[in-house]
C-alpha positions, 0 to 999 in steps of 0.5 A: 709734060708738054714736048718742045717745052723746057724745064727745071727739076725741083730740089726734092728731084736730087733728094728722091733720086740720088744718083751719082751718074747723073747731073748735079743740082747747082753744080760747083764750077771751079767753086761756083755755085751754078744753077740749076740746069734746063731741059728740053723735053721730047716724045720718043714714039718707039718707046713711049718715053719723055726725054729731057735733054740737058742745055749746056755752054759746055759742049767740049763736056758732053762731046766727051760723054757722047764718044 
C-alpha cells in the first residue's frame, strides 16, 4: 500500500470481515443503491499501522461519530 494514494475494498473485503460497525459495501440511501466507498490511505509512525480514511459529501454523518 502506497500512502496518499486512494482506494477501494473488494466485495470479498465485506464477505471475510463481517462487521456491523463498519461502512457498508454499496450502501442503501434513502433506497439508493451508492457505490463503494473511497479511502485515502496514510502511514502512522507511532504504531506502524495503514489508516484509510473514508471520503464522503456526508460530513454532517461523520461529525456526529467524530463527537
Amino acid at each position: 500500500m502506497k500512502p496518499g494514494n486512494f482506494y477501494f475494498l473488494r466485495n470479498d473485503y465485506f464477505a471475510d470481515f463481517p462487521d456491523d460497525k463498519l461502512m457498508g459495501n454499496k450502501e442503501m440511501v434513502q433506497g439508493v443503491s451508492h457505490d463503494r466507498h473511497c479511502f485515502y490511505a496514510f502511514y502512522d509512525d507511532s504504531t506502524s499501522l495503514y489508516w484509510l480514511i473514508p471520503f464522503s459529501s456526508r460530513v454532517s454523518k461523520f461529525k456526529s461519530i467524530k463527537e
